[in-house]
N, C-alpha and C positions, 0 to 999 in steps of 0.2 A: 357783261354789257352794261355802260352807263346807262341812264336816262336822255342823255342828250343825243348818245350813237343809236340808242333803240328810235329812237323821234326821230333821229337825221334820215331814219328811213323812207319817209312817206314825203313826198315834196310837195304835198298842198301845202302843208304848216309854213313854209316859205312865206306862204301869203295870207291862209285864212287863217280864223280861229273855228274850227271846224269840229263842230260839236252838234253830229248825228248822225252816228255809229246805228242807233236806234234804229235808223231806216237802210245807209249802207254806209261800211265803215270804211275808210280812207285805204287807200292803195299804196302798198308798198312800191319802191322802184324795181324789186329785184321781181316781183309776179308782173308787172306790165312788160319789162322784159324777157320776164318767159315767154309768156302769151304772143305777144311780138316778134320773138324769134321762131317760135312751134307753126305762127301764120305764115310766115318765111317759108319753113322749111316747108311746108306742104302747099304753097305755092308754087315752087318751084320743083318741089321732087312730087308733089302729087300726092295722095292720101289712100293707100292701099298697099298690101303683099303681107305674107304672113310675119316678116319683124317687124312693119309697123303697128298688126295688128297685138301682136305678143306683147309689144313695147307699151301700148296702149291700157291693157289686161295687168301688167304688173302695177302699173302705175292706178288703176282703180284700188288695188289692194292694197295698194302705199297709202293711197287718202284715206280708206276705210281703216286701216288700223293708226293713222294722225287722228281721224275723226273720235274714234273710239275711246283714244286717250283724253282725248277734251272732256269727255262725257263721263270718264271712268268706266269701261266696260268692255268686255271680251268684240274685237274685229266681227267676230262671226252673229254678232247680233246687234250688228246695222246694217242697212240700206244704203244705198248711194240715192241720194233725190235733189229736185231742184231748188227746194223751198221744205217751210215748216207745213205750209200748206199742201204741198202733196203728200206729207208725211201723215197730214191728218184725216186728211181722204182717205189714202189707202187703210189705215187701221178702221176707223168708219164705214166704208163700205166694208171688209173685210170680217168684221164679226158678224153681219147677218143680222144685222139689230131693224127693228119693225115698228109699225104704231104701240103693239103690247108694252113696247119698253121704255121708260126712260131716262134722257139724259140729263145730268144738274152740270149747269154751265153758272160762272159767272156775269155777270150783266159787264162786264170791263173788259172783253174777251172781242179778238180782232175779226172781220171778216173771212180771213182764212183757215180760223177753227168754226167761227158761226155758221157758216155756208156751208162746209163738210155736213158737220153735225145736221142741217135743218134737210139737206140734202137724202137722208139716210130717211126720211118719213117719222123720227122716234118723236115722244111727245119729249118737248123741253123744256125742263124745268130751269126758271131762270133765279137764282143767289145774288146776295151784294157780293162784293169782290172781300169777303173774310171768310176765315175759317170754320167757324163758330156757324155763318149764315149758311155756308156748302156745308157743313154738314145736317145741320136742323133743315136742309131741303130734300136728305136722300129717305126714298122710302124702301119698303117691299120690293116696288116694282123696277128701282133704281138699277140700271145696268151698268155704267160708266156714269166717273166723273171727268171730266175734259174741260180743264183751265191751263191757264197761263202757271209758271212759276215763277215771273215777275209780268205784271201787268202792264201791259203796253200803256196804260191812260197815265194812272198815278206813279209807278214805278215801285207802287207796294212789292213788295217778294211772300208770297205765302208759304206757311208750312206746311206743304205738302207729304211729308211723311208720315206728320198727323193726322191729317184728313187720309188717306190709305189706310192708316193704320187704325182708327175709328169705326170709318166708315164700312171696312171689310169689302170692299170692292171694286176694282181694277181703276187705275187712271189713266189719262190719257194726257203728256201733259207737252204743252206750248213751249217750249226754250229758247225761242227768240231773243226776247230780252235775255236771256240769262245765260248759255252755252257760251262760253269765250269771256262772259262780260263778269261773272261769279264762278269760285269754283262748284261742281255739279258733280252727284254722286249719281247718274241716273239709275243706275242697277236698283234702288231702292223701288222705281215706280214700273212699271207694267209698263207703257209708251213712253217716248222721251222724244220730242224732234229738235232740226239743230237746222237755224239759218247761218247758212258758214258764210255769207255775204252780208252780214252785221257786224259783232263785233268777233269775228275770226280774220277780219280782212279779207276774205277771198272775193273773186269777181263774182260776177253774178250769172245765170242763176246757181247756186251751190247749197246742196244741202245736207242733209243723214235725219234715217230715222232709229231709233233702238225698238226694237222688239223683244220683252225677255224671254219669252215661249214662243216664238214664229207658228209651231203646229197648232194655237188656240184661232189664228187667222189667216183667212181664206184667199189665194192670191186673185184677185178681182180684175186686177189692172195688169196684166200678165207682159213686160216686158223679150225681148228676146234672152237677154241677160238672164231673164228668171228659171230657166230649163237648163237639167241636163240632158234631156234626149225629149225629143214630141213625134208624135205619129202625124200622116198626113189629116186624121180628121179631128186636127188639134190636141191632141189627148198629151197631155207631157208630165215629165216626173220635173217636179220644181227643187231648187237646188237647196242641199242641207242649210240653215239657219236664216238667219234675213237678208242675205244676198237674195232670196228668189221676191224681195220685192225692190230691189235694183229698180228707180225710177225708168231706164234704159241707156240709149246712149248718149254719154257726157262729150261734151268738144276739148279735142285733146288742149287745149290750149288754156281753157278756162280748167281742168284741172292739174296743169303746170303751173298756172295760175296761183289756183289754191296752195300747192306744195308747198312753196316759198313764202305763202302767208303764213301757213305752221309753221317753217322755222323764223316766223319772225318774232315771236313773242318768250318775253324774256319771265326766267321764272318766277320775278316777282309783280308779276302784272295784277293778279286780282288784291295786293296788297295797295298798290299805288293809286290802282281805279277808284277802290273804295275808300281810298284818302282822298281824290281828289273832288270825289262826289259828294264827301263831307264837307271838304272847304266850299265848294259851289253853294249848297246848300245854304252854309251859315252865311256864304258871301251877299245870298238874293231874298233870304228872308229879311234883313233887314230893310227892302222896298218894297217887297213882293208877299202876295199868298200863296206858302209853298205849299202846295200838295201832299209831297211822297214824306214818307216818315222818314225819320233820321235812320240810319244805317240799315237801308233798309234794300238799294241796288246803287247800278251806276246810271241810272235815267234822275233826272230832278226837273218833276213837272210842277208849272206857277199858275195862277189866275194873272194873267196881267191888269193894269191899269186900266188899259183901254182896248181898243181893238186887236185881238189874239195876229189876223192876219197883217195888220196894218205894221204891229211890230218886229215881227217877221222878216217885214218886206225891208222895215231900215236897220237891223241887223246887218241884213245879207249887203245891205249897201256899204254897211261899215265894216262889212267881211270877216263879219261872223254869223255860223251856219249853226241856228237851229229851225225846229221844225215846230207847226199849228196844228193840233191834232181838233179837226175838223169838228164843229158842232159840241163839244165841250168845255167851250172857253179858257184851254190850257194853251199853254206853250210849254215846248218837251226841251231838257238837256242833255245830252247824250256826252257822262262824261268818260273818258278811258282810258287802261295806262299811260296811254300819250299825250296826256291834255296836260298841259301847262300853265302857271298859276299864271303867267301871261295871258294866255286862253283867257281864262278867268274874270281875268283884271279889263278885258278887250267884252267880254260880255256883257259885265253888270256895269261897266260906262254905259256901253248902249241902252241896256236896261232903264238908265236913272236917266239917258239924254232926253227920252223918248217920249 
């Protein structure tokens, strides 16, 4: 598959320059018409009897082992969920962790891992967003560490199998930025979660978590999905590996959805991403204070000039899509296999108009 038949896929590009994957990444034509024709179909035939139900049940195990391959990691040890943020809950609630224990988080870490984490009572210890700082924060009492593995702010990528392998104690880690957008070995780290409505393309809400030992955590948030058999006074046997923390039930349509955004991406996507996130870069340091280090993701965050929101706003009128990440004075780039030096070229005009 060329570059321009992989890009003919998605028809915003027709019009924008659409650069924030970061938050939800562009829509293929062939998942809108899944999702569009599955609403059809159970429109009109209705949404029930046991082949629809069976039809439904293979097709979770189809995305769980698409999902899996993204991540590098055995089918049987992920989740089906909505978000990265459910993914972090459940492992959070699910260890049993308490005031006694603490977490080291870094200070550059999104609300949907801070709010699991502050959620669970543990004390949390807060790191800058390096390596060097999460480790020199874990102590004795250190139970988890729970970061990003590229950081939503800067678009730093830490090394995280470092800090694992240092620190000697389980992680828990964010892959928003990074599942789809870098390749990822998650089997190296203990948690792993995956917003598949970033840069996987799928609709939203769509997600997976990796769990390498399911038996070290507790199912808290107990789905129907999660049981092979329950007694009436709830008592159930939860199902072999991380199926049994299955967010619950998905709509069949948003994971027809997803399907056809896994076969949309072409084998050399984390090549091209991270070429294009390098030309971005070089493109806006020349007006701009960039942020994210050189070769470092596919996000390229600036200090603008002037006002983060104000720039924003004449972007999007010049039709191109990035995003202000609130209260830090950046502006985010979300670049991706698909981004085109046109993209590009369409950005940092608006940049320098501005």
């Amino acid at each position: 598959m060329t570059f321009e038949e992989a890009r003919a896929q998605f028809p915003v590009f027709e019009r924008l320059a659409y650069l924030n994957a970061g938050t939800n990444g562009p829509l293929t034509r062939a998942s809108a018409e899944a999702m569009i024709e599955q609403t059809r179909e159970d429109l009109e035939g209705g949404r029930s009897g046991s082949a629809w139900i069976e039809r439904i049940l293979e097709l979770r195990e189809e995305i769980r082992a698409g999902l899996a391959a993204v991540i590098g990691v055995a089918p049987l040890q992920v989740a089906l969920t909505e978000s990265t943020s459910r993914g972090c809950s459940t492992v959070l609630s699910g260890l049993g962790l308490g005031p006694e224990d603490e977490v080291v988080m870094t200070d550059q870490e999104h609300f949907g891992l801070t709010a699991a984490v502050h959620a669970t009572g543990v004390r949390v210890i807060l790191a800058e967003g390096t390596e060097d700082a999460i480790l020199a924060a874990v102590t004795p009492r250190t139970r988890l560490i729970a970061t990003s593995h590229v950081l939503w702010t800067t678009g730093r990528r830490l090394d995280l199998l470092r800090v694992r392998e240092d620190a000697g104690v389980p992680v828990l880690v964010d892959g928003a930025q990074s599942a789809g957008a870098i390749a990822v070995s998650a089997g190296e780290f203990d948690f792993y979660t995956v917003s598949a409505q970033k840069w996987l393309c799928g609709p939203e809400p769509s997600g997976a978590l990796y769990v390498r030992d399911p038996e070290r955590v507790r199912v808290t948030t107990p789905s129907y999905l999660s049981q092979t058999s329950y007694e009436p006074t709830g008592a159930f046997v939860a199902k072999d590996g991380a199926p049994r923390f299955d967010a619950g039930w998905l709509s069949t349509p948003m994971l027809l959805g997803l399907r056809a955004a896994l076969e949309a991406h072409p084998e050399w996507r984390y090549t091209r991403a991270a070429e294009q996130a390098a030309r971005c870069r070089e493109l806006l340091a020349e007006h701009v204070d960039v942020v994210t280090p050189p070769g470092h993701s596919t996000l390229v965050s600036f200090h603008p000039a002037g006002d983060p929101a104000e720039l924003v706003a004449a972007l999007e009128e010049r039709g191109v899509i990035v995003r202000e990440l609130p209260g830090r004075n950046l502006v985010r780039v979300s670049c991706g296999w698909w981004t085109s030096d046109d993209d590009l070229r369409r950005l940092v005009a608006g940049v320098t108009a501005a």
